[in-house]
C-alpha positions as a Python dict, from the first residue, in 0.01 Angstrom:
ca = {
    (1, 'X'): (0, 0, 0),
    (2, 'X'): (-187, -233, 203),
    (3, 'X'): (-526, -407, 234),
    (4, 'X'): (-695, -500, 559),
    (5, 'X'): (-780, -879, 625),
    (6, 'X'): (-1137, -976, 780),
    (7, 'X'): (-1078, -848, 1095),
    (8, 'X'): (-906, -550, 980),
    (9, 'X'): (-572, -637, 1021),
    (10, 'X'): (-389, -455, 754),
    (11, 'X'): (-165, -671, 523),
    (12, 'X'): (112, -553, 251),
    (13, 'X'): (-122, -563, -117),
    (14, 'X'): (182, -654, -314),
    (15, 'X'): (127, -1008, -413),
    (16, 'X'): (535, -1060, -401),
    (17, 'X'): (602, -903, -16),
    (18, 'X'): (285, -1073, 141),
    (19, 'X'): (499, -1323, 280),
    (20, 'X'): (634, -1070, 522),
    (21, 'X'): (395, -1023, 839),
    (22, 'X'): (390, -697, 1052),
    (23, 'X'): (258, -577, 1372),
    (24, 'X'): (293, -247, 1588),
    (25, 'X'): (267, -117, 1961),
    (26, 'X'): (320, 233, 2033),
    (27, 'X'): (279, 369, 2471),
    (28, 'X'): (399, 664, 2625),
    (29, 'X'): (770, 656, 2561),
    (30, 'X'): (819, 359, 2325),
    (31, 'X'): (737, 202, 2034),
    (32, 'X'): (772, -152, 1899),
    (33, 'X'): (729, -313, 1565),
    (34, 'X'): (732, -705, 1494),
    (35, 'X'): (837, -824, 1139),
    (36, 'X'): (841, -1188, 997),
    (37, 'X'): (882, -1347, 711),
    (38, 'X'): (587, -1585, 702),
    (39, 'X'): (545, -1614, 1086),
    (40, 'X'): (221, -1453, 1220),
    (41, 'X'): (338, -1185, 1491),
    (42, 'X'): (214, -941, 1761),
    (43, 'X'): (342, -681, 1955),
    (44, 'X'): (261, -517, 2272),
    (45, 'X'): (404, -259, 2494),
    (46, 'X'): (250, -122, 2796),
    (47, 'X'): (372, 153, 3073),
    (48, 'X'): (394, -63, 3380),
    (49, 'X'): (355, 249, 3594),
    (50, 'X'): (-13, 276, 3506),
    (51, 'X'): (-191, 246, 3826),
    (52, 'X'): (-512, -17, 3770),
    (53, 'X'): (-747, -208, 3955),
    (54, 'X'): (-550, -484, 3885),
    (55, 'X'): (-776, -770, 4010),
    (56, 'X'): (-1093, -590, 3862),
    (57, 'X'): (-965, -604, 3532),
    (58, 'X'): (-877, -981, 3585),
    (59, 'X'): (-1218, -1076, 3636),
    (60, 'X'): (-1336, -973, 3283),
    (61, 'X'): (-963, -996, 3059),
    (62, 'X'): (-816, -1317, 3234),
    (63, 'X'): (-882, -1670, 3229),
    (64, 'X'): (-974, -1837, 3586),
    (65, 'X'): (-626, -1962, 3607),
    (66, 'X'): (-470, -1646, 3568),
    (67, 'X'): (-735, -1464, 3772),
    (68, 'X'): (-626, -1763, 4095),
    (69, 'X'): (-270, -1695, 4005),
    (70, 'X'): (-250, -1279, 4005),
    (71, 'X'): (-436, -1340, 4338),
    (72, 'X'): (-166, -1585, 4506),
    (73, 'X'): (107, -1412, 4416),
    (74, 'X'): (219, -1128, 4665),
    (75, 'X'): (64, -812, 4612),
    (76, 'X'): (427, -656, 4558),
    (77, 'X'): (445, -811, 4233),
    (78, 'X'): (93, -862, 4138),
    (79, 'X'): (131, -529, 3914),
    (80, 'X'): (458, -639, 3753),
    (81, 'X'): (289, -967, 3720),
    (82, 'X'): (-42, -786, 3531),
    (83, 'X'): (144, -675, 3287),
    (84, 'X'): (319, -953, 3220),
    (85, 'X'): (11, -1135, 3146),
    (86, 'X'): (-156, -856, 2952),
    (87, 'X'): (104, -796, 2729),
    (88, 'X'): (118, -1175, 2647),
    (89, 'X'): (-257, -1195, 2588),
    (90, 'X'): (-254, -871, 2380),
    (91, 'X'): (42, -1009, 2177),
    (92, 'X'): (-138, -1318, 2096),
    (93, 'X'): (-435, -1143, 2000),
    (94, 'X'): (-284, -930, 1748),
    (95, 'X'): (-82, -1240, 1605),
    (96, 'X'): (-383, -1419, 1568),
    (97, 'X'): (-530, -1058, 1375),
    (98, 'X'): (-879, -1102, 1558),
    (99, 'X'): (-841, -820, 1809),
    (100, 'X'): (-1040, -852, 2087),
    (101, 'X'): (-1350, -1063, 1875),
    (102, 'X'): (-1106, -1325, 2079),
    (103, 'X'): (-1241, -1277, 2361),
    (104, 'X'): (-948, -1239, 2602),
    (105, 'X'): (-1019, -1487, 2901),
    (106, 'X'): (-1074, -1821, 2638),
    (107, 'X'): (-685, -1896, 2641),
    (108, 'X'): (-431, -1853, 2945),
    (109, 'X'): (-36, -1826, 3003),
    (110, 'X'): (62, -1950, 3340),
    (111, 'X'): (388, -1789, 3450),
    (112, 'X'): (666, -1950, 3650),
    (113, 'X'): (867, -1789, 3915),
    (114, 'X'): (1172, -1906, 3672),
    (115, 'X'): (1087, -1707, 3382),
    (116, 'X'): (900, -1992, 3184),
    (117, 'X'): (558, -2027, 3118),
    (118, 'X'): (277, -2245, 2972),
    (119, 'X'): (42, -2089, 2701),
    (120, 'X'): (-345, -2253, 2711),
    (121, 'X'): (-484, -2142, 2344),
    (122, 'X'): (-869, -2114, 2354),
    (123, 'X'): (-1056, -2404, 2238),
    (124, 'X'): (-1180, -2375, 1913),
    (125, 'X'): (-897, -2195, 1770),
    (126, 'X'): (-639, -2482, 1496),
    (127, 'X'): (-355, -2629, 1698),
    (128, 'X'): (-34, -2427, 1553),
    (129, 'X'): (345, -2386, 1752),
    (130, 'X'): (351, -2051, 1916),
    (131, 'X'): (628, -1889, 2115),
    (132, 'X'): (604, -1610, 2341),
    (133, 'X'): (864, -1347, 2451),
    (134, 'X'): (862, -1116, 2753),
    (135, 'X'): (1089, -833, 2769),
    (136, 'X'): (1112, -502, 3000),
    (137, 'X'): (1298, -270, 2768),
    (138, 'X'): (1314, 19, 2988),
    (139, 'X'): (1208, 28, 3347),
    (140, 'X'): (867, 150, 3292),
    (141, 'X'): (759, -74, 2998),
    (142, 'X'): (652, -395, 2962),
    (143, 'X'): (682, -622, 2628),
    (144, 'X'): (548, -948, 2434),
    (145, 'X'): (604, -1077, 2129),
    (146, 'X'): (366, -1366, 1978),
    (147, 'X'): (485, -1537, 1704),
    (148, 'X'): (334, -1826, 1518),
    (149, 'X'): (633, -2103, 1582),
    (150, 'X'): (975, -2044, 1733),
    (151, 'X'): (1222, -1923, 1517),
    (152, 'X'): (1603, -2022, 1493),
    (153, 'X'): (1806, -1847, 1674),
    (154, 'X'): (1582, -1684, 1880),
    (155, 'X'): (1455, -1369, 1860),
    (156, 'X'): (1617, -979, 1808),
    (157, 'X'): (1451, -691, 2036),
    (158, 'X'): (1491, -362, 1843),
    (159, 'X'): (1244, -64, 2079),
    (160, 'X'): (1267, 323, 1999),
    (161, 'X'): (1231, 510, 2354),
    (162, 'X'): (1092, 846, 2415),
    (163, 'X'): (1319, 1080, 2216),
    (164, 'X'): (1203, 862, 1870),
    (165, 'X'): (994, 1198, 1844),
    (166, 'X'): (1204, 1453, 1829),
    (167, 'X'): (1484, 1268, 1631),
    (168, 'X'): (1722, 1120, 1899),
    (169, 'X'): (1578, 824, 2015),
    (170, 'X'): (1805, 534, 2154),
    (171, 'X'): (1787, 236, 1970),
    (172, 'X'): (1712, -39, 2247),
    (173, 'X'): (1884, -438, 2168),
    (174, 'X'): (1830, -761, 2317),
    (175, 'X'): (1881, -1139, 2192),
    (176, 'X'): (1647, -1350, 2360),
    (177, 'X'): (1465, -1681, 2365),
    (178, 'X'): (1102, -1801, 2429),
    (179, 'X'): (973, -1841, 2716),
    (180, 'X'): (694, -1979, 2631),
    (181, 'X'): (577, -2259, 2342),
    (182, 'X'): (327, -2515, 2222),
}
């Protein structure tokens, strides 16, 4: 059983196994699922073969950094680059369990050509650690994970591809670190 929080989020009711947080992300082909034990998490998975008006969306989802950086980057990678940054903000959102009454250009994560970033929370919201995780578990999705501090020893990927459906889905691995922390 569960109950839903404020904004909806749904929680575990058992008093005893609220301690363990939970978030999901399901796109054509994949699905993800965070768990924690006491760490706030979200999820999100996106097809990165979606094509989008890339700096159109920007404008109203993305902070003005982010909106100046998709546009300096080459247009090659600006749709790689999207999705990057969308999963991130989505993933945050859902960690936070406010959905989108966060409105989505308040807080920013400015990507380095090294794989790093910088995360910009929005204003008003308590000063907490957070570390962020990208991942591209197949070639046509993109990943984030949000979770509420860094835990040790990283982080373990598990992703369900396609064939989850009819029963004989590949179970996708990965270790990995943050990229990304405050």
């Amino acid at each position: 059983d569960y109950v839903l929080d404020p904004y909806g989020r749904p929680e575990l009711a058992e008093p005893e196994l609220r301690c363990l947080r939970f978030n999901l992300s399901l796109t054509g082909g994949l699905a993800a699922c965070a768990v924690s034990r006491q760490l706030d998490c979200g999820v999100d998975v996106e097809r990165r073969d979606k094509r989008r008006n890339f700096l159109g969306m920007s404008r109203t989802a993305f902070s003005e950094l982010e909106q100046a950086e998709l546009r300096q980057i080459p247009e090659e990678r600006r749709q790689a680059r999207f999705y990057e940054v969308w999963t991130l903000k989505e993933a945050y959102i859902k960690a936070i369990g406010m959905g989108l009454s966060q409105p989505l250009h308040q807080f920013s994560f400015a990507l380095s050509a090294e794989g790093g970033a910088q995360f910009e929370p929005a204003p008003k919201r308590p000063a907490q650690p957070w570390a962020f995780y990208l991942d591209q578990p197949s070639e046509l999705h993109q990943l984030a994970l949000a979770l509420g501090a860094a835990p040790a020893g990283g982080v373990r990927l598990f992703a369900l591809d396609s064939a989850f459906q009819s029963g004989e889905a590949r179970l996708l691995e990965k270790s990995f670190g943050s990229i990304a922390g405050t």
